[in-house]
N, C-alpha and C positions, 0 to 999 in steps of 0.2 A: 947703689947703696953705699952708703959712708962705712968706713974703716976703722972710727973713734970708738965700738958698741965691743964688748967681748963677743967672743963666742961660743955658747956652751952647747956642750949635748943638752940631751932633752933631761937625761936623770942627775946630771950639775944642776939643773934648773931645778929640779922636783927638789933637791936636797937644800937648798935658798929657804923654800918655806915651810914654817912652824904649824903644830898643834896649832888648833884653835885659830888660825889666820883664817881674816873673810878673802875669796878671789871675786875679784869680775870678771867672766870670761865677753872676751865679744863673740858676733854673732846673733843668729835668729832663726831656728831651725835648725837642723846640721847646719846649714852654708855659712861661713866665716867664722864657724867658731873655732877654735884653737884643740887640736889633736894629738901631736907627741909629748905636750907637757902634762896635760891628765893623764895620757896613759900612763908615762913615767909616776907619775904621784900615786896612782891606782897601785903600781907594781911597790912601791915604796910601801906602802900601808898594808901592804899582804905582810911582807918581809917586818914592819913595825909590830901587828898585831899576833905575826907566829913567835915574838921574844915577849908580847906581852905589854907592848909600847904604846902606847894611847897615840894613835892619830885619825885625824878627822877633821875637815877643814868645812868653812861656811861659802857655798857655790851661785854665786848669784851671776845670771844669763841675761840675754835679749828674751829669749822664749824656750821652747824647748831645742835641746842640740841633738847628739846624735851618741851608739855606740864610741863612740871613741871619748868622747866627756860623760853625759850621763850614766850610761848602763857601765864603763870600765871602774868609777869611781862608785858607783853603788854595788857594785858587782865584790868592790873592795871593804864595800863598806867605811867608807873616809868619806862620807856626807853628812854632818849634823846638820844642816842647815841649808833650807834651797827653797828661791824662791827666781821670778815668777811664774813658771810653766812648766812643765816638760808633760812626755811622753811617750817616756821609757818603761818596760813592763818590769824592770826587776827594781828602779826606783818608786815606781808605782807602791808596788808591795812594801816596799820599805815604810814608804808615806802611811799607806792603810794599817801598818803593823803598828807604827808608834815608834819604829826606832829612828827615823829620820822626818826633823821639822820638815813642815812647809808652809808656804804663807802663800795663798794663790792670788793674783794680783792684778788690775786693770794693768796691762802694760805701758800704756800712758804715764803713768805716774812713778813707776819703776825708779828711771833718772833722776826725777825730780824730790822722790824721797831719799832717795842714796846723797842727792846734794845736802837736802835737810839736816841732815843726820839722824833720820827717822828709822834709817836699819842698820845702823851700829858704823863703824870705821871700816874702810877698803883698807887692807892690808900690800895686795897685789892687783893690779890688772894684768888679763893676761890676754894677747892682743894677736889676732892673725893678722899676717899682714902681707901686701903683695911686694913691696916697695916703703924702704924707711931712709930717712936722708940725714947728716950730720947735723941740720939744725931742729930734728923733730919736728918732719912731716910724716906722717905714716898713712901711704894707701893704703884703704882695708879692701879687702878681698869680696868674697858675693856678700857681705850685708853687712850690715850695719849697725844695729840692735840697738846695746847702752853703752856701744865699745865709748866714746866722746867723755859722756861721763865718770865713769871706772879711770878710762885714764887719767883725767882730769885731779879725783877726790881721790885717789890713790899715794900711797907712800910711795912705793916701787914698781915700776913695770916690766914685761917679759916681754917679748916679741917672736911670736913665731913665723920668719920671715918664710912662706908657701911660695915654690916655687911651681906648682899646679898651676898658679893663679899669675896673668901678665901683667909687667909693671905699668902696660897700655891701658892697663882700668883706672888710672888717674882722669879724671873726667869724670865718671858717669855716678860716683856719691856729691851728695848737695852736705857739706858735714857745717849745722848749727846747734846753737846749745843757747837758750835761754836764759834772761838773768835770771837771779832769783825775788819774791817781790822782800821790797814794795817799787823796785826797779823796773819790771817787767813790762816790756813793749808791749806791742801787736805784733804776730805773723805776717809779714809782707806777702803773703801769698794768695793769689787774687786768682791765679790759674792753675790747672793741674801739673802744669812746666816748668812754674815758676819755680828759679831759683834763690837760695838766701842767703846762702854760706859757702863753703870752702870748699875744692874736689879735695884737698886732704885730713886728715887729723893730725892737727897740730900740738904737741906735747914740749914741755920741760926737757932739754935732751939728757942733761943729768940725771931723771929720774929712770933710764931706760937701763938695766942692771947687766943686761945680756941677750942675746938674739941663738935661737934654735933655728937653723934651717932645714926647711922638710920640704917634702913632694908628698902630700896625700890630696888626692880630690875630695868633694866633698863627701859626706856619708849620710847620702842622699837616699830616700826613703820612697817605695813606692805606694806612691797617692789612691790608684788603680783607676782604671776606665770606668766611667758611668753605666750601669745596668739601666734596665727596662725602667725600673722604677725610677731612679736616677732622674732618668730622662722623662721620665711624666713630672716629676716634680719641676725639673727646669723649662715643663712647656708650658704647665701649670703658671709659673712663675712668669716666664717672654710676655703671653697672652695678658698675665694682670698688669705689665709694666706697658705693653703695645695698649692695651685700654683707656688705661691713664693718659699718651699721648693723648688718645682721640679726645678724653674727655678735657682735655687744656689744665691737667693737675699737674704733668710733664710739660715743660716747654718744647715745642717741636723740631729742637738741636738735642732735644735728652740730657742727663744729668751724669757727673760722673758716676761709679760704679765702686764699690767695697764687698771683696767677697769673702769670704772663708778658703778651707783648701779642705781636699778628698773627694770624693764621687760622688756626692750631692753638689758642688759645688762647680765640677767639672759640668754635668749635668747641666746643671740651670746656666753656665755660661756658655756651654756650646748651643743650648737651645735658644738664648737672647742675643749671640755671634750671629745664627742665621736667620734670626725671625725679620721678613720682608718691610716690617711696617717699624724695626727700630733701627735709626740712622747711626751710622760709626760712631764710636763711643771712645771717654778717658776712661781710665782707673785711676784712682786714689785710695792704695788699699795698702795693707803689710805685709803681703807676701804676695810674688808673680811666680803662677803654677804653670804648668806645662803648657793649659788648655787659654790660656792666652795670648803664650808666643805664637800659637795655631793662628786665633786670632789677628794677631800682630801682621803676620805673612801674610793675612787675608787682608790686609787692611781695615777692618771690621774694630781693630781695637787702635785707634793714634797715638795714645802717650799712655806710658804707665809709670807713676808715682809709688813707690815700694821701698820697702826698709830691706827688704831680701831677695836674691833670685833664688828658690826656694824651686828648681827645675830638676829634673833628671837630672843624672851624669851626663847622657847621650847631648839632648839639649845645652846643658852648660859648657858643654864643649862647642857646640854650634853657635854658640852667641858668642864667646875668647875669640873662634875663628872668621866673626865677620863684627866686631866689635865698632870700625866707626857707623856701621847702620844700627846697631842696636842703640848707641850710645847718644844718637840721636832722638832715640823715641822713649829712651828708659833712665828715670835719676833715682839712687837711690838714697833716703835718710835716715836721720835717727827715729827711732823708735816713738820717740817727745813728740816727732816734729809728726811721722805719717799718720800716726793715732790720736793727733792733737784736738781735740775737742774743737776748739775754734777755730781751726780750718777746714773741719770736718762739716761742722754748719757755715760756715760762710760759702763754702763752695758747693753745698746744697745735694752729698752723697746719697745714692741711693747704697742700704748695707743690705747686705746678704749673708745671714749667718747659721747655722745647724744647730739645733738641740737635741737633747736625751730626751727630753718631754717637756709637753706642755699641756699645760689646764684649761677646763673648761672658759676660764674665764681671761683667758690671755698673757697669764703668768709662764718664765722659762726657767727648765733646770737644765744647764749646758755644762756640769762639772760633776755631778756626783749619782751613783748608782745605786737604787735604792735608797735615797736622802742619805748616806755615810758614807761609802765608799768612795773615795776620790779616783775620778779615769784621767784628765789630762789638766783640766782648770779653766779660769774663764776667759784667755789670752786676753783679745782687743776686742772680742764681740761686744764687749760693756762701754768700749769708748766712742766704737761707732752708731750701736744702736742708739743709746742715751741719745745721740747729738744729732742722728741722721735726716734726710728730707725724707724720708719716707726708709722707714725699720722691717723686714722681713725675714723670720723665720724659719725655714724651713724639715723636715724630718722624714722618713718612712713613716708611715701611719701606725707599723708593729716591728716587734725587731724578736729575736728568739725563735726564729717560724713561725710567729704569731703567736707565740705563750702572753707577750708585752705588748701591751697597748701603749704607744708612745701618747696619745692623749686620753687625760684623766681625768678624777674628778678635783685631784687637788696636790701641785708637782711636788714632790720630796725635798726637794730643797730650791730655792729659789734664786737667781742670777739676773733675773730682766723682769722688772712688773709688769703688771697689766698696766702701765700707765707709760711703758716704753717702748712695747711692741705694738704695731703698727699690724702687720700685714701674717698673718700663719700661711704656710702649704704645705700638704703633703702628695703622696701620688693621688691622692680622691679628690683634690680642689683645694682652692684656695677663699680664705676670706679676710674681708679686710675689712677693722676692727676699728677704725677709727670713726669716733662718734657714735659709739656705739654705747650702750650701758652694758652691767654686767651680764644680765638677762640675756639680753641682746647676742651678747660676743658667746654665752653658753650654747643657745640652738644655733648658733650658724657654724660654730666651730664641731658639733659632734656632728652636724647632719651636712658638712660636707669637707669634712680634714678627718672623721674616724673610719677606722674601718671597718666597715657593714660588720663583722662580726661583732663588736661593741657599741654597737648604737644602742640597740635596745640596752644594753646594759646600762650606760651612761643617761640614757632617757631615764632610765628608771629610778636611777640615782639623783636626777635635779628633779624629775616628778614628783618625790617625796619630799622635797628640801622646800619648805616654803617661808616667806616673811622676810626683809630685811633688804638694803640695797644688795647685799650680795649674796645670794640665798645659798649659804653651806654651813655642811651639820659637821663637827668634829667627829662625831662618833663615827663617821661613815666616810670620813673624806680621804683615807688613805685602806681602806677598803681593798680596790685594785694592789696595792703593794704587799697587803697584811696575806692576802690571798697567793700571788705570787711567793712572798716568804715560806711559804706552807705548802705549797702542792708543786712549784715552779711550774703555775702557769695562771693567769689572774682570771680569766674564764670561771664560769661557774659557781659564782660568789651566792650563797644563803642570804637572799637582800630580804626574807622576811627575818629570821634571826635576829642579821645587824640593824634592821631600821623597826623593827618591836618597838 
């Protein structure tokens, strides 16, 4: 590491920035995002708002981060402004109360509107890092998110030089950044491996103000192991994807793989890891979860393309201590590049994503509860599906003990159409949607994605609805929720009453 950079504590640093300053943190999930400089700003904004001192700064990430940036600086209440993701429960609240913006956001686009200047001026980037050199190289740490950009469109930069983190991770990020148009190339990227750009991020050395050195791991979150249901929807899911081989819809080397993260997710890839009839597979996804590197040691999975390692502590320790094997099968990018549209169909991904509900008719709501309440946002599930070889789904059939029917007659707020989703499952079946009419995609999705308690109900609900390509009545179509709102539990709706 170069000797030209000051050195500050972490609360030198927090005292550098202003009221009303926008940050870019890097990062993408906890992993790489920057740690004793929030917290320091968190504890600064206690101490500003107990004299009565307005502070509050605008927080923009790769994705969601972790306790030590989200939940310390909401906790402090110094967030006016955050965008794209998170998934924090006391930032959560802030967002549904109204006292802190949010702007939820295809992650894809993040960078490239920060370049625009579509979300105002970067005041600070503020950059973890494993490794930074006198001419402004900076190794980033487990990911990668918008750190490139933030640096880039930034005034001044921070460095949180992580000594957690080995300077041996030089290699394993692919760091590119896009012109802007009417300049803009093609993605050279033809294979899941391929790489395009730099193992460093390269910055201004000038613009680097000061370096904080710390030792925190990351503040990494547990995903949990797949349940019973879980694991019917990920076998649900093996079987529709082993079918497709047979039927020549897959070519019979298979396609790359895009997945979500959490126990639906875990599920459906440990059941597609050992289903007999699917041959070793890539990823090309934005975050690499536990239930991969399983894979990976199995050889089941060869290359994984990711913006984050998004693993355990226990795991992320195991990949630092055998790094040249991992570093051979794992590259990580920017956010731009893993979620990039045009790479995402060129290389013909199959996506795997989770929603809150879906409608009869093949519409998803994967952000908000109730149509208002925002739970975490729509990360990349909008950049994969849009663009995917083939789009899927997946949910629990009911969530609340079954008070909720995750399939309705018409979802609350809407994130994916019926004209983008491709494939539903849940633990009762799976069906797949494509070429299908509206009509169509409504009887196959209740009579084999609801669950037996709500079929009747939902039959009863499009048995009344008649006329028109897409047969739904306003007065009846949020029914299931109106119901919930009132009893909490959507069961036992007066469908002579509402459909009189």
């Amino acid at each position: 590491m170069a000797d030209r950079y000051a050195r500050l504590a972490a609360p030198e640093a927090a005292a550098l920035i202003k009221h009303g300053n926008n940050l870019g943190f890097s990062g993408f999930t906890p992993s790489g995002s920057p740690k004793a400089i929030p917290m320091a700003l968190a504890e600064r904004a206690v101490i500003d708002h107990l004299y009565d001192r307005p502070f509050k700064v605008g927080v923009l990430t790769g994705a969601s981060t972790g306790n030590f940036l989200d939940g310390a600086l909401a906790k402090a209440d110094a967030i006016s402004f955050r965008t794209p993701y998170q998934t924090n429960d006391e930032l959560r609240k802030r967002i549904n109360d109204g006292t802190c913006r949010f702007v939820d956001m295809h992650l894809s686009l993040v960078p490239q509107f920060v370049r625009y200047g579509f979300l105002g001026k970067i005041d600070w980037a503020i950059i973890e890092a494993a490794d930074v050199t006198s001419d402004g190289e900076i190794i980033l740490t487990s990911a990668v998110g918008a750190a490139p950009t933030y640096a880039a469109v930034a005034d001044k930069i921070l460095i949180e030089l992580n000594r957690a983190h080995p300077v041996e991770l030089r290699g394993m990020h692919d760091i590119f950044e896009p012109q802007n148009p009417p300049h803009r190339r093609e993605l050279p990227i033809y294979r899941v491996s391929d790489r395009i750009g730099s193992p460093a991020l390269k910055v201004d050395p000038s613009k680097i103000v000061g370096i904080v050195e710390t030792n925190y791991e990351d503040d990494s979150r547990a995903l949990g192991e797949a349940g019973e249901i879980h694991q019917k929807i990920g076998q649900n899911v093996a079987e529709f994807l082993a079918n497709e081989m047979k039927a020549g819809r897959i070519p019979p080397t298979f396609l790359p793989l895009q997945s979500g993260v959490g126990e639906t997710a875990n599920g459906i890839l440990g059941m597609v890891g050992t289903h007999p009839d699917i041959p070793p597979f890539e990823m090309y996804t934005e975050v690499l979860q536990d239930s991969v590197i399983a894979l990976m040691k199995e050889e089941k999975c060869r290359f994984v393309s990711t913006c984050s390692l998004s693993v355990s502590t226990e795991l992320l320790r195991e990949i630092y201590g055998n790094l040249p094997w991992y570093k051979e099968r794992i590259v990580m990018r920017p956010q731009e590049i893993s979620n990039n549209p045009e790479a995402i169909r060129r290389l013909g991904l199959i996506s795997m994503n989770t929603a809150i509900e879906v409608d009869i008719f093949g519409n998803v709501n994967s952000t908000h509860v109730m149509g208002s309440k925002m739970m975490n946002g729509i990360g990349g599930s909008g950049d994969f599906t849009r663009n995917a070889y083939i789009s899927i789904f997946t949910c629990p059939s009911t969530a609340k003990g079954g008070k909720i029917s995750t399939i309705v007659p018409q979802v609350s707020h809407t994130d994916h159409s019926e004209h983008s989703v491709q494939v539903v499952a849940t633990e009762w079946g799976v069906v797949d949607l494509r070429g299908r009419t509206p009509t169509e995609r409504a009887r196959l999705i209740v009579d084999n994605c609801a669950h037996p308690e709500y079929r009747d109900e939902l039959h009863r609900y499009f048995d009344y609805v008649k006329g028109g390509h897409t047969p739904q009545t306003l007065a009846a179509a949020y029914a299931f929720h109106v119901q919930f709102m009132k009893t909490g539990d959507m069961r036992g709706i007066d469908w002579k009453r509402i459909l009189a």
